[in-house]
Every structure is written in C-alpha cells, then in structure tokens.
N, C-alpha and C positions, 0 to 999 in steps of 0.2 A: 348089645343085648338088653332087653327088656327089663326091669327090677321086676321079679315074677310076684313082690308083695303087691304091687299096681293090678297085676292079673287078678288077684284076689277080689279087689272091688268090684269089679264088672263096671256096666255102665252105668249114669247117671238114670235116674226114675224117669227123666223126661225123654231120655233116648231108649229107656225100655218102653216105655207109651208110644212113641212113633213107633217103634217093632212093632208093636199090638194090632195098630190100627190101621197099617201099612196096606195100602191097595182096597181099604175101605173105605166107602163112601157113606158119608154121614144122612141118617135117614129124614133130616129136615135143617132147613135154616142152621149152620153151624153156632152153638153159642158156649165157648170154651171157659172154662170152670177148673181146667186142667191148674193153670198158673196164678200164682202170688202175685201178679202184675198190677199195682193199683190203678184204675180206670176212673176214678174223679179229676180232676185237673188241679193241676197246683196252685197256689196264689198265683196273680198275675204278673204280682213283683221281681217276680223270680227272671222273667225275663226282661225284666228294666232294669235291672242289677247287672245281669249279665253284659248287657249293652252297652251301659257304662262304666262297666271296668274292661269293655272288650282290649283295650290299648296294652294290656299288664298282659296278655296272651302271647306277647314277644320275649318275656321275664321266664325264667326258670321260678319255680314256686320255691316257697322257702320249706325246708323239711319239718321244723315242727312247726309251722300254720302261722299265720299274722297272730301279732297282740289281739287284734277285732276280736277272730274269730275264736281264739283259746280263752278269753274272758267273755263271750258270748254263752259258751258253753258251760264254763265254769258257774256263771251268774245259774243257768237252766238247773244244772246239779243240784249248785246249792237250795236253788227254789224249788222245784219239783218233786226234791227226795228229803228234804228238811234236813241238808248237812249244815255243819259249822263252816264257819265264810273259811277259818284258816287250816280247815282238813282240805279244801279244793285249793291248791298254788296250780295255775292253770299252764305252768310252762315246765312243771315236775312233774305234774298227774294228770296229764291229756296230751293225746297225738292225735291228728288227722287220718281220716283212711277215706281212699278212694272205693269208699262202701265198706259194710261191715264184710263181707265172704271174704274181703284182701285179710285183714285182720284176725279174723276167725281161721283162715287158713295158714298164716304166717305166726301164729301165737306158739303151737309147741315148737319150734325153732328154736326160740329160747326160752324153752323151760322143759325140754326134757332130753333128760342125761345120755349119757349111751346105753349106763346098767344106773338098774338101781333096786335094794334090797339084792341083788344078786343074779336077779333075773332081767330080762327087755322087758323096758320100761311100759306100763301101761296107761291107755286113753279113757275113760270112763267115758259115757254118751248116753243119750237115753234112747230108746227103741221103740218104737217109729225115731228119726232123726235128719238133719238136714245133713244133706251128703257129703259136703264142705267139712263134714267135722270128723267123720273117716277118710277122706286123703289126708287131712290134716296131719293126722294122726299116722298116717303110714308115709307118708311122705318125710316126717322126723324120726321115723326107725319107731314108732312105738306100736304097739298092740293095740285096735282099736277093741275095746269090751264094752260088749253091747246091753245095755240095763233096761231087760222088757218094762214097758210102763202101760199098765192095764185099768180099767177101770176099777178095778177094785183097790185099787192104790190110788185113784187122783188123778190117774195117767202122771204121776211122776214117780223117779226110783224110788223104789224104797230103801233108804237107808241100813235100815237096821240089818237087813239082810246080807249085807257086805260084809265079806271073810274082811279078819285084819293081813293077812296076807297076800290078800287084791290089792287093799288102800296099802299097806307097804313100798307094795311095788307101782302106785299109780303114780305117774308126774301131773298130769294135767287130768280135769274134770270141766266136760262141758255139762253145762244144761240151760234152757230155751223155758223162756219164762215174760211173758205169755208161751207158752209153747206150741209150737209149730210141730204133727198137724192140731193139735187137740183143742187149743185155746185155756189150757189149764193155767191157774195163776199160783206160784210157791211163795207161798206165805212168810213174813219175817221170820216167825219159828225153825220152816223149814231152812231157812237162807243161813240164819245160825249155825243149826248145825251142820251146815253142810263148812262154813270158816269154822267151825270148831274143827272138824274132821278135815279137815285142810294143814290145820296148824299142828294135830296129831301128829300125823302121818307124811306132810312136808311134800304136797302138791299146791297145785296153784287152781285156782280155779277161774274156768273161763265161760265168762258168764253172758248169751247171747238176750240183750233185753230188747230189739229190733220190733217188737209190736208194743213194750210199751205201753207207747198212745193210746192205743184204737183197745177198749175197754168198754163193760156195760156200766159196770158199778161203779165199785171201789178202784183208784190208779192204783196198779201193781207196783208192791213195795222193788228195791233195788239190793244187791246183791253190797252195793257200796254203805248203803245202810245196815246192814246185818254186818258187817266190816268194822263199821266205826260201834255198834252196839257191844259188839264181843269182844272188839282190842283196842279203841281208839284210833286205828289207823289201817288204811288199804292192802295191809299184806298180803300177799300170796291171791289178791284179788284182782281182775280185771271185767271190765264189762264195755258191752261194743255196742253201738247207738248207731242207727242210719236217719239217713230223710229219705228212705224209700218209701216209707209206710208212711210213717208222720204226717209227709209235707206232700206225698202222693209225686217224689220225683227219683223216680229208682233211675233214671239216664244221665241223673245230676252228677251219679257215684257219690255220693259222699256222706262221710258218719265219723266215727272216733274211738278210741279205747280209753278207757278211765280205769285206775286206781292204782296200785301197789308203783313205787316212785323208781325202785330199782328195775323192776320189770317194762317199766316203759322205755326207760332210759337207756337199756339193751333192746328196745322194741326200734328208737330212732336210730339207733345205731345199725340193727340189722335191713333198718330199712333204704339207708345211707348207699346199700348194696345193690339195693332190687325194687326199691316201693318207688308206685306209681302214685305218684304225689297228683294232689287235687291240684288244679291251675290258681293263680290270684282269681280273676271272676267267679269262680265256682266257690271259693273261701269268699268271697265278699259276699256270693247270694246266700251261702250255707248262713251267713253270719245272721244276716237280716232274717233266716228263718225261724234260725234258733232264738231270737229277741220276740217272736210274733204267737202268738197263744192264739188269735182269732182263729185261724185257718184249718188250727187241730180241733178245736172245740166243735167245729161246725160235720171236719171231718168225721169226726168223733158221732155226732146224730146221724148221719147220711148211714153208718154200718150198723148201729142201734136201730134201722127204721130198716132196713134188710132183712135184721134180725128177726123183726116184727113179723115181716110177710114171710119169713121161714116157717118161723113157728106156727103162721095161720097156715099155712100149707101144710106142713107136714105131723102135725099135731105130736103124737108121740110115736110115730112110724120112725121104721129102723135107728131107735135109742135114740132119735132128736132131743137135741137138749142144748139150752144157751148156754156158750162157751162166756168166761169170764175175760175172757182177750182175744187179742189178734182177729181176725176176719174170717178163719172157715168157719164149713161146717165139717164133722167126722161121723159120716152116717156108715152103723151096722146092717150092711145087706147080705151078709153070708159069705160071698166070693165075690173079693174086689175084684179079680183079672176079668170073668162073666160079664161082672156088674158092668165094666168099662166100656167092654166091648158093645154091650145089648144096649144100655146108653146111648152109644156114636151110634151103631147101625139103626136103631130106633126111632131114636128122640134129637138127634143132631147135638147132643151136650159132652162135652170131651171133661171129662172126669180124672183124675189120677188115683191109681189103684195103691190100697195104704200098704199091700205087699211088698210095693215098689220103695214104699219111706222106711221098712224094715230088714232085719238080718233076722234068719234061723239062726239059734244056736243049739246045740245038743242038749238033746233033752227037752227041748221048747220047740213051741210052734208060733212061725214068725206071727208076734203080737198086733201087725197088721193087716195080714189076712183077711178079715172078715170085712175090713172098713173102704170108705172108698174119700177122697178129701174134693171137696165144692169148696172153689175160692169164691166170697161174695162179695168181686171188684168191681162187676157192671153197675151200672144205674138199676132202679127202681124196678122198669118197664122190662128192662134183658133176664133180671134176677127173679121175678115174678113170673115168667114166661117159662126159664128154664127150671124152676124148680115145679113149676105144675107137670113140664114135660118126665120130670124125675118121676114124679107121685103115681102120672098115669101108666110110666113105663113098665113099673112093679105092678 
C-alpha cells in the first residue's frame, strides 16, 4: 500500500506541464523556456579529465571524495566566502554528492526526529519552492510548511512572522538563495538571523546555494558565513553547491554539502547505505572545475547580456525586473496556467506556470498563481527570439 503522505504531493510541476499541454501543438518553432537546463557548454576540460582518468571507472569511488577534490573545494570556500583557512577541515566539513537534489533530498534523514516539541516534526520551505524539498521532507515523516514568499517581502520568508510554536516544532529549514524561481538574493543580515533562529529553537538549516555563481552584481553572501559571524563555527548549518549551473554540467551530477561536522559525519554514514557516489573521473573533473574561475566569470557575462536583451524587450511589462541571481525570469501575467498554455499554442515558447512551483495553504492564495518562470539557458539569438514572441503574445 501506498504512504498516502506521497499522495499528498501530487506530481512534480514538469509532469503537471506535460498534462497541460498534452495533444497540443505548439504554434511556432518550439523554443522551451520551461527548464533550468543550462544550454552554454562547459569548459572543454571537462572532457579531457574525463578521458584521462577513464581507467579509475573499474574502481569503486571512495565515499568521502579523493584528497584532490575535498581540498579543491575547501580552497573555493575558503576563497569565495572569505572563511578562515582552519573553520574549512575538508575531510570533517565536506562530502561529495552526485548533484545537489541527492543531498537536498537525503538531508532530513538525519536531522529530523520522529516528534519533536510534542508534535510531527516540521519542514519549513519557501513558496514558490523546488519540489525536491517537499518529498524531502515527507519522505522523513516531517510536515512540509509552506512560507508564502511575496514581493512585498523580497520574495523571501519573512521571519518575523513565524509563531514560536512553528520554530519549536521545526527540525529542518530550507531556503534557496539565489532563489529559484525569483532570483532574490538573502542578505548576510538575513542569514544571521535565520543561525540565530536555528540555535533558538534547535533545527538545522538547509541551505540550497546552487546559483550562487550566476549573479548581476554583488556574489551572494553564504549561509556558512553568517555561521562563522554568529558562532564561530558551522552548527546546525549545511549548504549544498552543484556544477550544474556554475560549470554549465548538470549530466556531470556533481556538487557537495558543507558545514556543521556532526551532521555530515551522519550524512557519510547514511550515505554508506544508499548514496550514489560520483565515480573517480567525475571527482577528478569536478576537481579541476572547482580550481578554474575563468569559465564562471565568462559564464557569468553570457546571463548578464540575456538579461540586457530581457530588459530591452520587456521594458517594465508584467513586473519585469532584474533578478539579483540565478538565471530566470518571474514575469506577472495574471494566470500562469492560461498564460502557459496561450504561449505553446501561440508563440511555440513552453513556459512553467509559477502555480506549479507553489502550495495553497488555508487562508492564502497559492503565491504563484499569477507568475509564469522563463529559464534564460539559450544563447543570445534563441532568447531574443523567444522573448519578443512573449511580448507580442500579450
């Protein structure tokens, strides 16, 4: 028999778009906008790493990652986020993951209780959210609670608002920083208090930083920073890094969990059971990615120059506005389900409806609703084509 809490989720947002749009033909040139799939090309390194470590692909991989690649990452940390060289020990507070979603999925496992405060334990998430962080969350017996994130807030939770007998009972707290869909970036202030309210109330927090990189301005502070600012050390903190975005290699699978030494340390152990470890070649190229700055930085302009032709396109039409991270865009057209459909049948642009990245809760009206998410992966010529076809569709 079924866990009827699994029923509760329904499907994933991309198997409710294929419903959508099922036995519909798209009314021009298809150019899919639907997916986060980055469409530049990785270094070229990547695959002469791979070639010459092809021979280790008869080797069982080692569970916590070669020296290389955990002091590769270590070095990144410490350089990127301005930590102290001896808060990173790269074989206490780093594990490998075969992509961040393995990790992000596998975190409350160990770290949330059966009861806690008295009642089932709860998930905190924000709303819109990547779907990965509600099975997560039901799949370890917890409640996932969904924290509308609106524009009038940042599009992140707000805080303040949270009963102390939510945070009582919460084990685990996700939040998506760039965040995915909005591009909102939480500020070191906010990262504090979210480790302060951490060490309150004795959750963990699990901190999805997978865009990172891909920035206009200012590089998005880290969750392991506001960690060492408020305690000196990674407690109750963890934060999950891919090369999907970064290095533009989501087929590579590969990324890592950083910070709190006990929680990892029950991370290699639960993974000793079930984790699909990265092979040696995929750790040797991971290694050499995480050493190379050139290939982000360039990456880095190619979405900055996207952005540009958004903007000239879409000027200030449905709340166009440059996101401070990550790669969409979050345009306000009224009715994202309409909007998706009139799109494909239209304009041949397959869109994801932001009702789809959100939960109703009582009392509220799903805080995605109105929105629809444009992934801006294509080149130049794809992304200037489909977003005129957007402008003229409306």
């Amino acid at each position: 028999m079924l866990n009827p809490r699994f029923a509760a989720l329904g499907d994933n947002p991309f198997e409710r778009l294929n419903r959508l749009l099922a036995g519909i033909s798209p009314g021009a040139n298809p150019i899919l906008m639907s997916l986060g799939e980055p469409q530049h090309p990785p270094p070229d390194f990547v695959g002469e790493v791979l070639y010459a470590h092809r021979h280790l692909y008869g080797k069982y991989p080692p569970l916590g990652g070669t020296p290389e690649f955990l002091e590769a990452v270590a070095a990144w940390l410490r350089r990127r986020f301005a930590l102290p060289d001896a808060a990173v020990v790269p074989a206490r507070h780093i594990l490998p993951l075969s992509g961040t979603r393995e990790g992000l999925f596998l975190a409350p496992q160990i770290a949330v209780p059966a009861e806690k405060a008295g009642a089932r334990p709860a998930a905190l998430m924000p709303n819109p959210f990547y779907h990965a962080y509600a099975g997560a969350a039901v799949a370890a017996g917890a409640e996932p609670i969904y924290l509308a994130t609106r524009r009038e807030t940042n599009f992140l939770p707000d805080l303040e608002t949270l009963a102390p007998a939510l945070l009582d009972r919460t084990a685990v707290f996700y939040l998506c920083s760039p965040a995915n869909p909005q591009g909102t970036v939480a500020d070191l202030d906010y990262l504090r208090r979210l480790v302060r309210l951490a060490h309150e109330h004795d959750f963990v927090l699990l901190i999805d930083e997978c865009y990172a990189e891909i920035y206009l301005d200012a590089p998005p502070p880290s969750a392991l920073q506001a960690a060492i600012a408020e305690t000196g050390n990674f407690e109750r903190v963890l934060v999950f890094h891919s090369l999907s975005k970064r290095s533009n290699a989501p087929g590579l699978r590969s990324g890592f969990v950083a910070g709190d030494e006990t929680l990892i340390g029950r991370f290699r152990t639960l993974r000793s059971y079930g984790g699909a470890l990265p092979s040696f070649p995929v750790l040797a190229a991971s290694t050499a990615l995480w050493r190379d700055e050139a290939h982000v930085e360039h990456n880095r302009a190619l979405y900055r120059r996207k952005f540009a032709i958004a903007e000239r396109i879409l000027g200030n039409r449905f709340g166009f506005y440059r996101p401070a991270g990550g790669f969409f865009l979050w345009l306000d057209v009224g009715d994202s389900e309409n909007a998706a459909k009139h799109l494909w049948t239209s304009a041949g642009v397959k869109v994801l409806p932001g009702a789809y990245l959100a939960r109703e809760r009582a009392g509220e009206e799903n805080p995605g609703a109105p929105y629809i998410r444009l992934a801006l992966v294509h080149d130049d010529r794809d992304t200037e084509q489909a977003l005129r076809r957007v402008a003229e569709a409306f």
